[in-house]
OpenMM code with the backbone's topology and positions (N, CA, C; nanometers):
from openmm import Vec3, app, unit

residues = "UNK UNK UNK UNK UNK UNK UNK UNK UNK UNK UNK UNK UNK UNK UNK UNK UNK UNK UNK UNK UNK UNK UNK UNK UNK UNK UNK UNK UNK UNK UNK UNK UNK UNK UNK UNK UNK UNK UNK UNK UNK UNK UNK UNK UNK UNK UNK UNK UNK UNK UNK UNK UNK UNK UNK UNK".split()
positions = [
    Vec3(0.6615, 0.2525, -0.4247),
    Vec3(0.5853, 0.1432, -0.4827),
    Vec3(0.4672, 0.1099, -0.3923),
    Vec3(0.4883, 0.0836, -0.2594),
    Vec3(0.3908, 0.0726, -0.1901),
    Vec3(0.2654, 0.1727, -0.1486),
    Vec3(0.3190, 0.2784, -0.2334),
    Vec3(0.2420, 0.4345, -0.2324),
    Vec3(0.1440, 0.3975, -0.3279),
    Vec3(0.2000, 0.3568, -0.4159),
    Vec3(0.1172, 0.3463, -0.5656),
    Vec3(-0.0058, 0.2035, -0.4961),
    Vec3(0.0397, 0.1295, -0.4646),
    Vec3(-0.0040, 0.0131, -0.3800),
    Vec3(-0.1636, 0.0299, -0.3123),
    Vec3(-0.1071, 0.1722, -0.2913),
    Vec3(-0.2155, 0.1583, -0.1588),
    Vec3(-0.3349, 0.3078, -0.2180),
    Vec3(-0.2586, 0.3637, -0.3227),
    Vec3(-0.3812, 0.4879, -0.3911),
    Vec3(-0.4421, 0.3942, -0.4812),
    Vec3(-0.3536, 0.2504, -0.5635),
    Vec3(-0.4683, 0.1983, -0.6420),
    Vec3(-0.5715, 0.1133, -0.5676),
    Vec3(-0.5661, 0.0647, -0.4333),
    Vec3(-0.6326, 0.0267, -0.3782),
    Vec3(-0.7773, 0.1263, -0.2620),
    Vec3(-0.7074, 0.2241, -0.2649),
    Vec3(-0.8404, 0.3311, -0.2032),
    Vec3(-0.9195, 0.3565, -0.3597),
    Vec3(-0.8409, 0.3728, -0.4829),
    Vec3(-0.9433, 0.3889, -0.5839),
    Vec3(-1.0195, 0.2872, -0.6008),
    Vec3(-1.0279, 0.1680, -0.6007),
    Vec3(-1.0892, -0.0050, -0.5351),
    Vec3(-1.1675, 0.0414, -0.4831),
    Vec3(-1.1476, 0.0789, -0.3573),
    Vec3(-1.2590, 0.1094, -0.2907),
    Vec3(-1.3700, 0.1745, -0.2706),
    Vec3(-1.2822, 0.3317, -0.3466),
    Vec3(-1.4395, 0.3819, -0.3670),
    Vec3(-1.5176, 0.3429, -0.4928),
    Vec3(-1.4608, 0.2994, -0.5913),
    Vec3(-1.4872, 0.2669, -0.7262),
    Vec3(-1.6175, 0.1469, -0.7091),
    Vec3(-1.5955, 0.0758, -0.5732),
    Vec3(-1.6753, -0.0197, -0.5431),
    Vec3(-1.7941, 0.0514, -0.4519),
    Vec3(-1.7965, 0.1329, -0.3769),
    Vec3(-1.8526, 0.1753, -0.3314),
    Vec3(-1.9611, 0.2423, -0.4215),
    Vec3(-1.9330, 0.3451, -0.4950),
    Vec3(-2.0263, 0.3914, -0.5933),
    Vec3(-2.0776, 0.2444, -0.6582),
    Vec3(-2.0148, 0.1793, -0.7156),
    Vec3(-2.0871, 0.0608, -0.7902),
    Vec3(-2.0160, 0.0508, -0.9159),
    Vec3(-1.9084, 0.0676, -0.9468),
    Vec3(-1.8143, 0.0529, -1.0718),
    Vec3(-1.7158, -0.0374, -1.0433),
    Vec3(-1.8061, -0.1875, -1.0373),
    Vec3(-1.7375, -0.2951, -1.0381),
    Vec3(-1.6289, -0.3662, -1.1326),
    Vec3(-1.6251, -0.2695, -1.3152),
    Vec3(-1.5322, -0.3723, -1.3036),
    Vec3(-1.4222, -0.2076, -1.3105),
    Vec3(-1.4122, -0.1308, -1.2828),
    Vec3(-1.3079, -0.0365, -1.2510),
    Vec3(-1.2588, -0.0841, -1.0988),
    Vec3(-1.3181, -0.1168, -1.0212),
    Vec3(-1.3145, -0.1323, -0.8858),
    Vec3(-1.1839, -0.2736, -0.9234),
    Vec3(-1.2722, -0.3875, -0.9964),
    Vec3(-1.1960, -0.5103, -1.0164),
    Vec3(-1.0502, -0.4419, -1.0236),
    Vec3(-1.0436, -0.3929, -1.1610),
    Vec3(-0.9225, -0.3455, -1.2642),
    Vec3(-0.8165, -0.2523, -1.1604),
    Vec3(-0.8661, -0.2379, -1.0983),
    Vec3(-0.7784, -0.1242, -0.9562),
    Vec3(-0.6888, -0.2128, -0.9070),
    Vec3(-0.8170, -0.3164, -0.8162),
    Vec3(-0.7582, -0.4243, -0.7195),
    Vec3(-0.6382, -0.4900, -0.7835),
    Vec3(-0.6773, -0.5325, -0.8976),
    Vec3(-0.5972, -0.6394, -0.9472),
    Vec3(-0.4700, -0.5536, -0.9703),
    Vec3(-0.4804, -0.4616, -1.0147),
    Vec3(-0.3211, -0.3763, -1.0155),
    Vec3(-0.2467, -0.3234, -0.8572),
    Vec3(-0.3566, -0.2957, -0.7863),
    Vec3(-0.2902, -0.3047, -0.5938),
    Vec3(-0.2411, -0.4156, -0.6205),
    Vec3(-0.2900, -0.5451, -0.5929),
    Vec3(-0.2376, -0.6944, -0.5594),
    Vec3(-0.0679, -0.6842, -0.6522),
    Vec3(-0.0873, -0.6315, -0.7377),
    Vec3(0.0665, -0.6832, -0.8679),
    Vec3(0.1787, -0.5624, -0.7947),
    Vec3(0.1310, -0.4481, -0.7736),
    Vec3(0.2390, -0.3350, -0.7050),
    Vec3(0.2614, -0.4085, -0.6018),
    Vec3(0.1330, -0.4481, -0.5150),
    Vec3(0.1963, -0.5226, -0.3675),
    Vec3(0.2883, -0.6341, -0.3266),
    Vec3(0.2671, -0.7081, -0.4680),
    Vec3(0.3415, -0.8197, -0.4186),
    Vec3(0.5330, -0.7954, -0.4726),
    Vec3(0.5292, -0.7066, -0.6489),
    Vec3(0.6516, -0.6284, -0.6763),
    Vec3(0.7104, -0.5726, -0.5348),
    Vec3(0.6269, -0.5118, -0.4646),
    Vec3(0.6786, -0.4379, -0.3774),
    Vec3(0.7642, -0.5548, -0.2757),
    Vec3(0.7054, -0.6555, -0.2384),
    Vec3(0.7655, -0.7596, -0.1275),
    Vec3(0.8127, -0.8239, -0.2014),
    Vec3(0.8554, -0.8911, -0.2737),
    Vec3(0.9722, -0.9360, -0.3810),
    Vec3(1.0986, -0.8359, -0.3640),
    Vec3(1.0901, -0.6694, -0.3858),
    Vec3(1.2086, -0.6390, -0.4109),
    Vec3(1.2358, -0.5728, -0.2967),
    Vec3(1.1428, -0.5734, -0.1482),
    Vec3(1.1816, -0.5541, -0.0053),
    Vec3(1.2894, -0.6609, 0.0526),
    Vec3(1.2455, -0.8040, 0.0116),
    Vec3(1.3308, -0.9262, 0.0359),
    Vec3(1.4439, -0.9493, -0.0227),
    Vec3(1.4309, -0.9177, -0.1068),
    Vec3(1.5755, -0.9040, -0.2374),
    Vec3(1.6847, -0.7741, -0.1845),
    Vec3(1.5940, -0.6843, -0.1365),
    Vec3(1.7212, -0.5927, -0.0693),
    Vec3(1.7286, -0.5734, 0.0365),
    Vec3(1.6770, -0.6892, 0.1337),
    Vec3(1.6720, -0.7547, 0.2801),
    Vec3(1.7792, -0.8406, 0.2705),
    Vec3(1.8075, -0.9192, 0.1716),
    Vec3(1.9036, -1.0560, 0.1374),
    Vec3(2.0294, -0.9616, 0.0945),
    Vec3(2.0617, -0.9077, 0.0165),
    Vec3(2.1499, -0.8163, -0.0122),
    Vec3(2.1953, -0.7581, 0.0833),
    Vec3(2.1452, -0.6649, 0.1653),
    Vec3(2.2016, -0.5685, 0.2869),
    Vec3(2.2401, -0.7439, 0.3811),
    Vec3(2.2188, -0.7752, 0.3883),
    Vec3(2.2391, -0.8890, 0.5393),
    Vec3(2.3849, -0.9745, 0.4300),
    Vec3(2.3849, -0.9803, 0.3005),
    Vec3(2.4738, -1.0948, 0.2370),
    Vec3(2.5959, -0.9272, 0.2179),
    Vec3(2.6053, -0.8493, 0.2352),
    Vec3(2.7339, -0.7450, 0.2117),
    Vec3(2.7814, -0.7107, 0.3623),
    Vec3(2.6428, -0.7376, 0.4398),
    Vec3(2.6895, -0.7087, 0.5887),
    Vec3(2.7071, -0.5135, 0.6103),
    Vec3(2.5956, -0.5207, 0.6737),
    Vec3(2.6036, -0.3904, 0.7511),
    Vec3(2.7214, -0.3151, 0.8199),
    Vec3(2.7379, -0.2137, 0.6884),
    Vec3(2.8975, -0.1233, 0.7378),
    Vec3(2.8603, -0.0154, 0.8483),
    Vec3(2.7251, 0.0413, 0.8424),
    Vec3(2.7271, 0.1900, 0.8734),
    Vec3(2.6152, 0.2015, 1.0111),
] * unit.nanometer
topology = app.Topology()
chain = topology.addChain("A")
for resn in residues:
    res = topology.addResidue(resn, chain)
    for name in ("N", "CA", "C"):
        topology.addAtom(name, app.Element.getBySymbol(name[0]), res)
């Protein structure tokens, strides 16, 4: 997820770079939604592993 995160955000970047602002926009705004999915379900299975207690 954070893969996807971070290729829609280099496409952002160059998309902005050439000057294809609202592709550039439309990128970002989908980085920001993977990124934050992504830390939502890092914490959720941060809370989980610590609430079953580390067997291994």
């Amino acid at each position: 997820m954070l893969g996807w995160a971070l290729t829609f955000f280099l496409i952002a970047i160059v998309a902005a770079v050439f000057g294809f602002g609202g592709i550039a926009a439309g990128a970002a705004s989908i980085a920001k939604i993977l990124f934050f999915v992504f830390i939502v379900l890092l914490i959720g299975s941060l809370i989980m592993h610590f609430a079953r207690g580390a067997k291994a």
